[in-house]
Structures are given as C-alpha cells and as structure tokens.
C-alpha positions in Angstrom: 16.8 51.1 -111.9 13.4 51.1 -110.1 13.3 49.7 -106.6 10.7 47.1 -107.6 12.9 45.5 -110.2 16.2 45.6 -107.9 15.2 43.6 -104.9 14.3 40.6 -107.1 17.8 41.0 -108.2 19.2 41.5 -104.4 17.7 38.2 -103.1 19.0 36.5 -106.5 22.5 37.6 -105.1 21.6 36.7 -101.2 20.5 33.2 -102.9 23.9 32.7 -104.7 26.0 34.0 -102.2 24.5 31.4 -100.1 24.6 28.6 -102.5 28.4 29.4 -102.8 29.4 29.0 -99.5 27.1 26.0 -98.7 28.9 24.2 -101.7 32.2 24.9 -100.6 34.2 23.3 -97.8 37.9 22.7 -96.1 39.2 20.2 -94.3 42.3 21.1 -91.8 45.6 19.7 -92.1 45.0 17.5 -89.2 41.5 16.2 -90.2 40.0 14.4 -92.4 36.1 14.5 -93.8 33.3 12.4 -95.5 30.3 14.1 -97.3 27.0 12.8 -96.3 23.8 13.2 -98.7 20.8 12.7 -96.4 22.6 10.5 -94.1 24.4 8.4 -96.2 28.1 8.8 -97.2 29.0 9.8 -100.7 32.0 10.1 -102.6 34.7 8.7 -100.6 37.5 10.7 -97.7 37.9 14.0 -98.1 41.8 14.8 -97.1 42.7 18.3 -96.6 42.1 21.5 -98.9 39.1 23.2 -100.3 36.5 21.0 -101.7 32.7 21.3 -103.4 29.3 19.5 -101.9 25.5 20.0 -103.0 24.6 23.3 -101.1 21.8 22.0 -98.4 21.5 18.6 -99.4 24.7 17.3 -98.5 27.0 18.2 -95.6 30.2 17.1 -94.2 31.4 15.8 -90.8 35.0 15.9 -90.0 37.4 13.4 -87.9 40.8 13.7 -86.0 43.6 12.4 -88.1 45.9 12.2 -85.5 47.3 9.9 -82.6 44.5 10.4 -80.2 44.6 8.8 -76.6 42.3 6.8 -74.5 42.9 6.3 -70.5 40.7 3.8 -69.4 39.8 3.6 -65.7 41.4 0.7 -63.4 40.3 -2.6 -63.2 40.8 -5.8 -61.3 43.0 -8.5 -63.0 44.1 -12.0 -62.1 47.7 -13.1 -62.7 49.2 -17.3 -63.3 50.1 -17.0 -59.6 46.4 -16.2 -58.4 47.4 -12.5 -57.7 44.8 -9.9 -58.2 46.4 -6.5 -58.7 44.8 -3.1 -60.2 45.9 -2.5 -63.5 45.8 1.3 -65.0 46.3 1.5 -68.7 45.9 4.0 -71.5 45.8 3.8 -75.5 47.0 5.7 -78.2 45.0 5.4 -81.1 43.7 6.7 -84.3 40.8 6.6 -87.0 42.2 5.2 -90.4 39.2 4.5 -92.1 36.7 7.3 -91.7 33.8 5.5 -93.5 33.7 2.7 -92.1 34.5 4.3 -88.4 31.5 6.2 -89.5 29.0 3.1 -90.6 30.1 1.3 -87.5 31.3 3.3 -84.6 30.3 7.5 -85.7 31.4 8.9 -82.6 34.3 8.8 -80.7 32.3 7.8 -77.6 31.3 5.3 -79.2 34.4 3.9 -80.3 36.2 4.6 -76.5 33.9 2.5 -75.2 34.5 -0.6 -77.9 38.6 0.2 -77.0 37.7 -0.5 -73.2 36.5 -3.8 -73.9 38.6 -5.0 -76.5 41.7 -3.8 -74.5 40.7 -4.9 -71.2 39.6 -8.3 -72.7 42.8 -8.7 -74.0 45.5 -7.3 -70.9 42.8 -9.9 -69.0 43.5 -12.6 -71.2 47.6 -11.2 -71.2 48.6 -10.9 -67.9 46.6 -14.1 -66.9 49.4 -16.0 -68.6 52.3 -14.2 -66.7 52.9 -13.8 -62.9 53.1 -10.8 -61.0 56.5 -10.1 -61.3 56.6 -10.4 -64.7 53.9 -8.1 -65.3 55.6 -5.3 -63.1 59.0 -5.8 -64.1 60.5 -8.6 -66.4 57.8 -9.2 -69.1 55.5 -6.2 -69.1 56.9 -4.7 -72.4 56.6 -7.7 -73.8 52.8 -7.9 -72.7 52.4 -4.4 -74.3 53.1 -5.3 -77.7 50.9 -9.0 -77.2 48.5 -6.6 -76.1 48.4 -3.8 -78.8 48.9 -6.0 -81.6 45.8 -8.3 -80.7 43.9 -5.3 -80.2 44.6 -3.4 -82.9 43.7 -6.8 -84.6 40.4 -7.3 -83.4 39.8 -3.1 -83.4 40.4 -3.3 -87.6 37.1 -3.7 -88.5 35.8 -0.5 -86.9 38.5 1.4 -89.1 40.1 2.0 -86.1 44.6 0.9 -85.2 45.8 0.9 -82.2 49.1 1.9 -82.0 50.1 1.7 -78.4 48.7 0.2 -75.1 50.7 0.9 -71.7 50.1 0.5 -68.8 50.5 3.5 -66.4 50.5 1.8 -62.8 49.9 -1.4 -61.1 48.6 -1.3 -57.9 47.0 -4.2 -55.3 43.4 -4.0 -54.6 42.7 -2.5 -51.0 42.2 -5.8 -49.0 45.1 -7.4 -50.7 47.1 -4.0 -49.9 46.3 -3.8 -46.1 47.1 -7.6 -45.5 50.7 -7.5 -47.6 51.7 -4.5 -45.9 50.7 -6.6 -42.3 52.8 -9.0 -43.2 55.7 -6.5 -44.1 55.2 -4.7 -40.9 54.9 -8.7 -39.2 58.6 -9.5 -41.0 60.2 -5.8 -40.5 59.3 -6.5 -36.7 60.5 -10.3 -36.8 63.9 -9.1 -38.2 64.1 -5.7 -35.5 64.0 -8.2 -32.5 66.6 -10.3 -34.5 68.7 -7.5 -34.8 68.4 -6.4 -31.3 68.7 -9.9 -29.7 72.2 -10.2 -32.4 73.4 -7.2 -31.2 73.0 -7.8 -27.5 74.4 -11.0 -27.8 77.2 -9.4 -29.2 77.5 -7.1 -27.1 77.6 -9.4 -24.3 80.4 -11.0 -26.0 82.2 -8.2 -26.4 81.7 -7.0 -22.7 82.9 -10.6 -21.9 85.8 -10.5 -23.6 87.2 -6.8 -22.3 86.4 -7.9 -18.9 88.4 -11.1 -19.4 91.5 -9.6 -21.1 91.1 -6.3 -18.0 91.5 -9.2 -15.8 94.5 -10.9 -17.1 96.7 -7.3 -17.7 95.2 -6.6 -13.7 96.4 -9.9 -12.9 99.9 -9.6 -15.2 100.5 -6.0 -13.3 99.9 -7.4 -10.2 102.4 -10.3 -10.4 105.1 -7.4 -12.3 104.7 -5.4 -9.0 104.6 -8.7 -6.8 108.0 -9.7 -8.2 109.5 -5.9 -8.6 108.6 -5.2 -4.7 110.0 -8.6 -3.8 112.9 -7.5 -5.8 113.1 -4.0 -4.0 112.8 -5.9 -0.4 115.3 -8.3 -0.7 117.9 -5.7 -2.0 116.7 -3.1 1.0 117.1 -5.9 3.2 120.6 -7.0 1.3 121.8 -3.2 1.7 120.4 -3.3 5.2 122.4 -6.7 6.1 125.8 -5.5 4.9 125.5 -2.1 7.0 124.5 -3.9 9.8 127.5 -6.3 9.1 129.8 -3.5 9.4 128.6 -1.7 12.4 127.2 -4.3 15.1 126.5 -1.6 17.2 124.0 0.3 15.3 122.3 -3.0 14.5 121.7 -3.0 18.4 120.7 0.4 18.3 118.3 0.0 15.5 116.7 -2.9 17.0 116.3 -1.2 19.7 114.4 1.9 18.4 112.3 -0.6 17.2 111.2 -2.0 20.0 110.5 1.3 21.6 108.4 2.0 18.9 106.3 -1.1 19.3 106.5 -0.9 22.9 105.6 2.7 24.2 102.4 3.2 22.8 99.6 5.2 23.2 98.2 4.0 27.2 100.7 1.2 27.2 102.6 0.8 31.0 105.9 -1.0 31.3 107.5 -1.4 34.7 111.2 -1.7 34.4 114.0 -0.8 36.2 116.5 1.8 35.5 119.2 -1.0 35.2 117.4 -2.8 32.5 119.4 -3.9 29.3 116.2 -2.6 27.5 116.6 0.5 28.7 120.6 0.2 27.6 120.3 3.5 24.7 117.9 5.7 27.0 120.5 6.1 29.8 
C-alpha cells in the first residue's frame, strides 16, 4: 500500500479508537453517575458497570454513594433554662437522588453548606425546648433522633437523607466558663474552711474529752494509793504498837533515838548535864 493512501486510513483508526473510548464509561461500585448532554442531564442514574454515552457531546459526572460525613463548626445555643453552651455536632449523610442533588445543590460544597443551616436551625430550635442537663445527659439521644428526623425532612428535596446527627461535645462559652468555675472555686473554698472549722472543733472535743477522762483515772489512782498507803501506815503503825507492847523498854529507847535525831543537828547547841534523863541511853 502506498504511503499516501495509508495515513488516511491511520487517522480513520486514531478517529475510532477515540470515538470508542469517549462513548464508553464505568461507574465504581461505590458511585453512582448521571450523563450530561451540553449541561443538561439525560437518561436517568447510571449505577455501577460499564455503560455507553455520545463521544464529545455528552459526558458524565460521578457522585459518592456512600454514608459521607459533615462536622460542622461550634456554635452558640440557648437552652429552656436560659443557658448558653457551645454545641459541637457532626452529620452523616448521603446523596440518594443524584438528579435532583444535581439540579439543586451540584456540589458537595454546596450541599455542606445547606446541612449547616438546616441542622443548626433545627438543634437551635431542639435543645431550646430542653434544659441543660437534659441536653448533656438525660434527653440528648432523644434530641438526636428529633434532630435527624426533621432534618432529613426538610434536606429531602435536595435529594439528599440524613441519616445521623450527634453531637460530639458540649462545652460553655468562655465568659460563662470563667464565672462557673469562680463559683466552683468560691464553694470548694466555702466547704475547705467548713471542713477545717469541723474538724478543729472536733478535735477540740476530742482533746477535751481525753484530758477529762486523764483526769478522773489521775484522780482514781491517786485516791487507790491514798487509801493503799493509809492502809500500809496504819498496819506499820499496828505492827509497831504490838512490838512496843511487848518490850516497853525499847519503846523508850526508840523514842529516844528519835529525839536525838531531831535534836543534834547540823550547828545545833544543847546544854545539859551529864545526869540528864535525856541523856539516859548515851551514858
């Protein structure tokens, strides 16, 4: 074949290679497509496999089939009770109508954006009908599903469920935080010098009370010995009196040594004679 007649034939092929592959498509298992023909959408969802399209007048967008999740930034809310507290929430969603997500929304910006109002419009309108502690402990699951099920209400006409709002924390704005946590301090404080004036007035008591009960077994010992030396005296002088009553003559003696003893003391001077009786045992 001459080379003038086979590049006609090689741009033919280019031309129908290219038309082949611009007419032919797949969609993953976890999307889902829509053909669009100068803008416009044509010929309903495309779910996964290989499919056909006009080569270079139509083309095809694809969209996430699965649960896909939203965390929306925190914001200021206002309880029954008048508390304002920070609420942080997220959203699991997903697109269930790709055509009309498309006419309405096309981009998942887009459609974020439309979930932070709805949602927040909604937890706004939620929690303002509970107090606090309902919405941080008793109620808030209850809230959820009130929450999501309005949403994914009002949400249904951008082809677009909601299929779970939570929320993530609950925190007090700044101002509120710094005065709650002066009064916590102010009551932690109050309760301390409680404590303390308690426990010194206990311990008082308890001082007291030993000091009472270490003078009354003082006071008992004293009174044992009291009566056990009076006891001990008046059997020495019981032992004493019957010796004495059997030897008269020691008695005199003894109560002579005594008197010595109390008599010749240290620089004392007694002038007697040698015939005094108190002289009678020295001779």
């Amino acid at each position: 074949m001459a080379p003038n007649k086979s590049i006609p034939l090689l741009v033919l092929l280019a031309v129908l290679f290219l038309a082949g592959s611009q007419s032919m498509y797949t969609v993953d298992q976890t999307e889902m497509g829509i053909v669009l023909q100068l803008g416009k959408p044509v010929g309903g969802v495309k779910g996964p496999g290989l499919h056909l399209k006009v080569p270079f007048i139509q083309n095809v967008i694809f969209f996430d089939a699965r649960v896909l999740e939203y965390d929306a930034r925190p914001e200021e809310i206002l309880t029954s009770d008048k508390k304002a507290m920070l609420v942080d929430n997220y959203t699991k969603w997903r697109i269930v109508d790709p055509l009309q997500f498309y006419r309405t929304l096309r981009t998942v910006i887009n459609a974020q954006s439309r979930l932070d109002d709805i949602i927040y419009s909604q937890l706004r309108v939620a929690l303002g009908r509970y107090t606090l502690v309902d919405v941080v402990a008793d109620k808030r699951a209850q809230i959820m599903r009130e929450v999501t099920a309005r949403s994914s209400e009002l949400i249904g006409e951008y082809g677009i469920e909601v299929v779970d709002v939570r929320i993530k924390r609950t925190d007090l704005p700044p101002e509120n935080e710094r005065a709650i946590f002066g009064r916590m301090r102010a009551e932690r404080e109050r309760q301390a010098k409680q404590y303390r004036s308690e426990g010194t007035e206990e311990s008082a008591k308890v001082k007291s009370a030993a000091d009472r009960e270490r003078a009354v077994i003082l006071a008992d010992a004293e009174r044992e010995a009291q009566v056990l030396r009076g006891e001990g005296e008046a059997e020495a002088t019981r032992i004493f009196a019957e010796s004495l009553k059997r030897s008269p003559e020691f008695f005199a003696f003894k109560r002579s040594l005594d008197a010595y003893e109390k008599s010749f003391k240290d620089n004392t001077r007694v002038l007697l004679t040698p015939k005094s009786e108190f002289l009678e045992f020295m001779r």
